[in-house]
N, C-alpha and C positions, 0 to 999 in steps of 0.2 A: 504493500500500500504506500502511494506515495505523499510527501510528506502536506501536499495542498489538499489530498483527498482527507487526510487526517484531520486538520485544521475545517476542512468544511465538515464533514461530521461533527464534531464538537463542537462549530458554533450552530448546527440544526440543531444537535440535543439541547444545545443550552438553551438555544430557543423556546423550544418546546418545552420543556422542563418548565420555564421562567414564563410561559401561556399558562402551563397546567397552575399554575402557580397562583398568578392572577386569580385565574377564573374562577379557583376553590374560594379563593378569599373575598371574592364578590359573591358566588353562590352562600358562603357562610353568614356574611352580611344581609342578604335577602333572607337566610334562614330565622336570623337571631332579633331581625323587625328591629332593625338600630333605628334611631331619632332621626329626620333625613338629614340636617346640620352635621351629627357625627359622620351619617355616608357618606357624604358630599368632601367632606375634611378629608377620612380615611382614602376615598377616588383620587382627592386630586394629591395626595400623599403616593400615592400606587403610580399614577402617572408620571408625575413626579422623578418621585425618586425610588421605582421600584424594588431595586436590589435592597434596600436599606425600608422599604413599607412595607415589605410582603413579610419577611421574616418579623417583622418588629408587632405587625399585626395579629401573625398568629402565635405570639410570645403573650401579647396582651388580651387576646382572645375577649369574652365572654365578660358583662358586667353581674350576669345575676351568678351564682353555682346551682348547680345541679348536680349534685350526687351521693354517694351512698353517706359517705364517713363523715357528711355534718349535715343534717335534718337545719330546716329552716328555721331560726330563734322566732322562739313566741315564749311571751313574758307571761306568768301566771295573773288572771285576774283574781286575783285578792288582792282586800281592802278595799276596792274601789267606792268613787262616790257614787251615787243612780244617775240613770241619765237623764233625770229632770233637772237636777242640777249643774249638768257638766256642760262647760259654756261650747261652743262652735268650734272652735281648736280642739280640743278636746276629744270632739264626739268624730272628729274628723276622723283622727287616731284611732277609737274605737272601731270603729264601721272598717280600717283597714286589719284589723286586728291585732291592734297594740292595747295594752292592757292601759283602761283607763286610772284621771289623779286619785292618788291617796289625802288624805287627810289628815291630822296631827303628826305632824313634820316639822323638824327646828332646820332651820337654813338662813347661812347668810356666808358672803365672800369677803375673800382680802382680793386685793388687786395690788397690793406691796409686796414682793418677794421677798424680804426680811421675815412679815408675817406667816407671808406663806410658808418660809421655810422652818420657822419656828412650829409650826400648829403640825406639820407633817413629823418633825422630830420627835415632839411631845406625843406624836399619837402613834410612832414606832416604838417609843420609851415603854409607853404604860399598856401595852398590847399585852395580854395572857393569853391567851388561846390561838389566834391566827393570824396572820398579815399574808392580805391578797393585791399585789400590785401587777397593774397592766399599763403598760407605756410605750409610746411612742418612739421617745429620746430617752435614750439613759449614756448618758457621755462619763468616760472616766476620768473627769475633771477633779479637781478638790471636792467640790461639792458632789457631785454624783459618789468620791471616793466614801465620803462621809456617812452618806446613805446608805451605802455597799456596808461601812462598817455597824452601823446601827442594825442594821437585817443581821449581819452575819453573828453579833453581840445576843441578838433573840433567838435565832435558830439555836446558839450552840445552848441556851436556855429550856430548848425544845420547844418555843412555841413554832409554829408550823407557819413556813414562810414558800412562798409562790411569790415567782418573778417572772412577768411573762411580756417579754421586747417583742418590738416589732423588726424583725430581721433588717427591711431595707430603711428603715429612720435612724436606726442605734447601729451601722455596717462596719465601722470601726472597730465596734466593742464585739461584733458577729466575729469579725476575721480575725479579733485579738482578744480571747476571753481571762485571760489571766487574770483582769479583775475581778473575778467573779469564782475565783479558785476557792479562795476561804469560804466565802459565802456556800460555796458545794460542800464544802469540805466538814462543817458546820453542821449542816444538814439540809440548809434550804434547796430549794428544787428554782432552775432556772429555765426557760424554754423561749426560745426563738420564733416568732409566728412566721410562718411562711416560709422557711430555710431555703437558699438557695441553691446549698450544695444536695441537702437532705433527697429533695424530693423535686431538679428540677422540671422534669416534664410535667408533675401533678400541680406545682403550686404556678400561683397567678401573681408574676413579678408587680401587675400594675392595681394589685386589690391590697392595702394595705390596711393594717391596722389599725387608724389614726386615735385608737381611744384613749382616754387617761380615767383608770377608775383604781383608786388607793383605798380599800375596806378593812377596818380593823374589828378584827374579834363578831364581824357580823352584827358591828353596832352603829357603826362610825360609818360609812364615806366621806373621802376627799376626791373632789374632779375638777375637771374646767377643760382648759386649756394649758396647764404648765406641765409642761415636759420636765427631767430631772434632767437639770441640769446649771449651771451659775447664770447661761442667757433669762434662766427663767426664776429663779431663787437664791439666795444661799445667808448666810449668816452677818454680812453686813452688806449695805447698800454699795451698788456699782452704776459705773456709770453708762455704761454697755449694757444693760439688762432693760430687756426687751418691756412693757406694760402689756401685762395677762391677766387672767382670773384664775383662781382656784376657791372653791367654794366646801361650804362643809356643810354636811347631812346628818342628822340621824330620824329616825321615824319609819313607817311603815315601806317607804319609797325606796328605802337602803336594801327589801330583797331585789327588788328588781336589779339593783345593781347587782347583785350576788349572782341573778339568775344569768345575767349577760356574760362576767369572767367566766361561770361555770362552764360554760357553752364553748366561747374563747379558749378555757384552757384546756378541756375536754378534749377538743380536737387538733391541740398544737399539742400538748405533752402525754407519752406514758402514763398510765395509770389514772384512773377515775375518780376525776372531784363531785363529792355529793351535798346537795344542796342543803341547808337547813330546814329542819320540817317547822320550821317556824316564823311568824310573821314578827320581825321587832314592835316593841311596843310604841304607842303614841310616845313622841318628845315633844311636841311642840303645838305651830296653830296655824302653822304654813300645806297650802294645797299645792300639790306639785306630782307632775307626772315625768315617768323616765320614758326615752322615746330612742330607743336605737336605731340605726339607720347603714344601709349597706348591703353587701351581696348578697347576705345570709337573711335580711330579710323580702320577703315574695316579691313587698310591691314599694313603692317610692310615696310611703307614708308621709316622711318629714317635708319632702319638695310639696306633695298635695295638701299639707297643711298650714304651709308659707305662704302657698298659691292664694289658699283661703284666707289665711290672715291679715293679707296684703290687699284683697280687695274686699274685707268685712271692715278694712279700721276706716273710720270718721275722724278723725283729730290727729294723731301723730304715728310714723313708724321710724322710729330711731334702729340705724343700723352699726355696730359697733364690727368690724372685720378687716383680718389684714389682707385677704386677698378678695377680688370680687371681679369674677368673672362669669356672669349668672348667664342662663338662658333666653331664648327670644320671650317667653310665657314672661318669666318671672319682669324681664326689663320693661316690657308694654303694661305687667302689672302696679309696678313702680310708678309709669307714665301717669297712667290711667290714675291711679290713687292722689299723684301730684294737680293731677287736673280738675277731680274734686274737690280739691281743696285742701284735704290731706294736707300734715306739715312734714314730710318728706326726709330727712337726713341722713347722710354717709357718712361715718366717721372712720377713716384710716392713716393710714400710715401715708405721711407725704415720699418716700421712696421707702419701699418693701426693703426684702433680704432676696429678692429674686426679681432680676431684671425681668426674665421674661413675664412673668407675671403679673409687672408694672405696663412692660409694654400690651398685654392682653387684655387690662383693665380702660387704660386708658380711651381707647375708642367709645368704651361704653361710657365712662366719668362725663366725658365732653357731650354725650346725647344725652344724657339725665341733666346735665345742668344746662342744658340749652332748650329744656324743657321745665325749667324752675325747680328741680329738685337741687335743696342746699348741700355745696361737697363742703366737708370739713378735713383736711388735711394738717395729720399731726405730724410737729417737723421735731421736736423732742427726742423722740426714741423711736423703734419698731414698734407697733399694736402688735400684738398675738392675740388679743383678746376678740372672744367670739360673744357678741351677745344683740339680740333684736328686742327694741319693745313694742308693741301694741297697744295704743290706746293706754287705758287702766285695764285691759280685758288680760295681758299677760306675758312673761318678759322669757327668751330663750337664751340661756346658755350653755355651752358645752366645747365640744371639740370639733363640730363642723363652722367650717368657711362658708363662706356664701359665694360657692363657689362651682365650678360642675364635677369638681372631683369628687368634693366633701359630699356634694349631694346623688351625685351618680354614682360611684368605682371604692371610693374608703368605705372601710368601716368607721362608724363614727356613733356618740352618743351624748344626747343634750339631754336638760332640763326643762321644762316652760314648767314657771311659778305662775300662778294664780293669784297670789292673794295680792293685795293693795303694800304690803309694808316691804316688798321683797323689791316690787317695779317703782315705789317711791325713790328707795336706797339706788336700784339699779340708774334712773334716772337723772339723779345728785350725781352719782361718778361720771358719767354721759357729758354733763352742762360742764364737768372742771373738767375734762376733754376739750369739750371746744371751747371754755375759754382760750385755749392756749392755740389754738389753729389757724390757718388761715381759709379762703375759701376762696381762692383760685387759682387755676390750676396755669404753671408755663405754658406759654404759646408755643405748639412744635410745628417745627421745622418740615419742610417735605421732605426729608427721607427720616425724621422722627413720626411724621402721617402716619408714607407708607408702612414701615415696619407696625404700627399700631394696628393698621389694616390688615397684614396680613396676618401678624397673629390672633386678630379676632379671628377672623377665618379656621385657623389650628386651634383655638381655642376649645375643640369639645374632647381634642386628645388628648389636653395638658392634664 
């Protein structure tokens, strides 16, 4: 065979191969009834830049799972209020089947990381029975060291400690686990969600675990938004650390928490964690519902109860988020809302910690304020902080962005409080935000447009 006949065969097959290729990837896409924005992105992604979208496509595959080894999380309905009571958020939840609010609940947030990192220490100190942490970020900084020492100080006490990363947030600490040596060695149990090396064909590099739920003794949770680490905590004030929330629970609203790691860790780690046969007692006089959100639940509860909250409010929707790349629905819902009369506000971060992100956001920042919605841009520090209020009807906090990762592809898990004294507080932090902001945004340049434009476009892969 000569050596031109060689070289033409090989570039048939590659041909062909790189057709076969395509074609699957679009039949897949028709199979799995994507959003047409995502088709349209992922197409001109294939077109594009074939060799580097077709692999990357079916790396990223599938937003919901389907299959054996983890059943779809459904949260026990106990406690719940009736549904005469339960306002429109609420019942949205329910009807998707999320377990509706509890009632006598203690709840309220730091947004200082001093505090925060004080109320997490004191609450790993005085723990006797179990410490259940699920994180996002766990960095072997000082601060993350310190943590790492405080678990390993309780395991080797025996109380029972679960530590459960998210492979692709915490990758450093994945490919370098020597922190966490003592900590094993102690006794506590460490697990990786989604491991790379473990299980690459079975796991979903682009489904991650974005949650933060810290449960002590099945009495206590800690959540929000602060990952472990000094961006987001540690023992004295810095000047680099990012403004988050982290919030504190106790009451009947804390199994839910329990029921979600259980689920979480259940199907990341060896061996079977069993729930408490028990509902905690009333702590408090706060109504609050826990509302998971992500692959492992059927349907896109959290987006269709934005949707609805976004065009039930009358008076205000305070948006607090560092990244904000929402969809066509929710942007027109926005519009609409501003057009009522609605008092409309953004509050973020004047430059993220991710260019692209900024540049993703922006096209939309510029059509919401050019339709009278107020941006507030914090020039300070980074936001991390996740939180929406409605009205007086009810205020969300958690670990989802407002965003189409947070709300399509992550796993993720908020709050909406209910009662009047949780969205007054929430509020008050909201106004000393924008005190400090400004509200307009630089005028860009045409090749700062373009690039805005086109990553709106990419926008439903990010």
């Amino acid at each position: 065979m000569s050596e031109n006949v060689f070289y033409f065969i090989l570039v048939q097959t590659s041909a062909i191969m790189s057709g076969m290729l395509v074609m699957g990837s679009l039949g897949h896409m028709i199979y799995q009834r994507r959003e047409p924005p995502s088709m349209i992105a992922w197409l001109l992604a294939i077109l594009l830049l074939p060799y580097l979208a077709v692999p990357l496509y079916f790396l990223l595959r599938s937003r919901k799972l389907k299959r054996q080894e983890k059943t779809a999380l459904t949260l026990a309905k106990k406690g719940e209020i009736p549904d005469t009571k339960a306002n429109h958020i609420d019942m949205v939840f329910r009807n998707n089947g999320i377990a509706g609010a509890t009632v006598g609940n203690r709840f309220f947030f730091y947004t200082d990381g001093v505090k925060a990192y004080n109320i997490l220490m004191d609450q790993i100190a005085s723990a006797r029975h179990s410490i259940l942490i699920s994180t996002y970020v766990l960095s072997p900084d000082p601060v993350g060291k310190n943590i790492l020492s405080a678990l390993t100080r309780k395991a080797s006490q025996g109380v029972q400690v679960k530590l459960l990363i998210d492979c692709v947030g915490s990758l450093p600490l994945y490919f370098y686990q020597k922190p966490l040596r003592n900590l094993k060695n102690a006794g506590g149990q460490v697990a990786f969600y989604m491991p790379l090396l473990t299980r690459p064909f079975q796991n979903y590099i682009n489904l991650r675990n974005h949650r933060k739920i810290f449960i002590f003794d099945d009495h206590t949770v800690l959540s929000g938004g602060m990952n472990l680490s000094r961006q987001y905590m540690g023992p004295s004030p810095c000047d680099q650390r990012w403004t988050d929330i982290l919030f504190y629970l106790q009451g009947p609203a804390v199994f839910h928490y329990r029921e979600i790691f259980t689920e979480d860790w259940n199907h990341t780690a060896r061996g079977k964690l069993d729930l408490p046969d028990f509902l905690p007692d009333p702590s408090g006089d706060i109504t609050l519902q826990v509302v998971p959100s992500g692959p492992d639940i059927q349907s896109d509860a959290l987006y269709e109860a934005l949707l609805s909250a976004v065009f039930s409010a009358n008076e205000r929707i305070w948006i607090v988020t560092p990244y904000f790349v929402p969809d066509k629905s929710l942007m027109q819902a926005l519009v609409i809302a501003c057009h009522r009369g609605v008092d409309v506000r953004l509050i973020t971060p004047a430059a993220s910690n991710h260019l692209i992100a900024d540049l993703s956001r922006s096209g939309y920042m510029r059509e919401l304020a050019g339709k009278g919605v107020k941006l507030l841009l914090y020039p300070r520090s980074m936001i991390h902080a996740k939180a929406i209020l409605f009205d007086r009807q009810g205020v969300m906090m958690g670990s989802a962005n407002f965003d189409q990762r947070s709300l399509f592809l992550n796993y993720e898990v908020v709050s909406f409080a209910y009662s009047g004294s949780i969205i007054d507080s929430c509020a008050a932090w909201m106004k000393e935000l924008m005190a400090d902001c400004t509200s307009r945004m630089p005028p860009a340049g045409r090749w700062r447009r373009i690039s805005e434009n086109l990553m709106s476009v990419f926008a439903p892969l990010l």
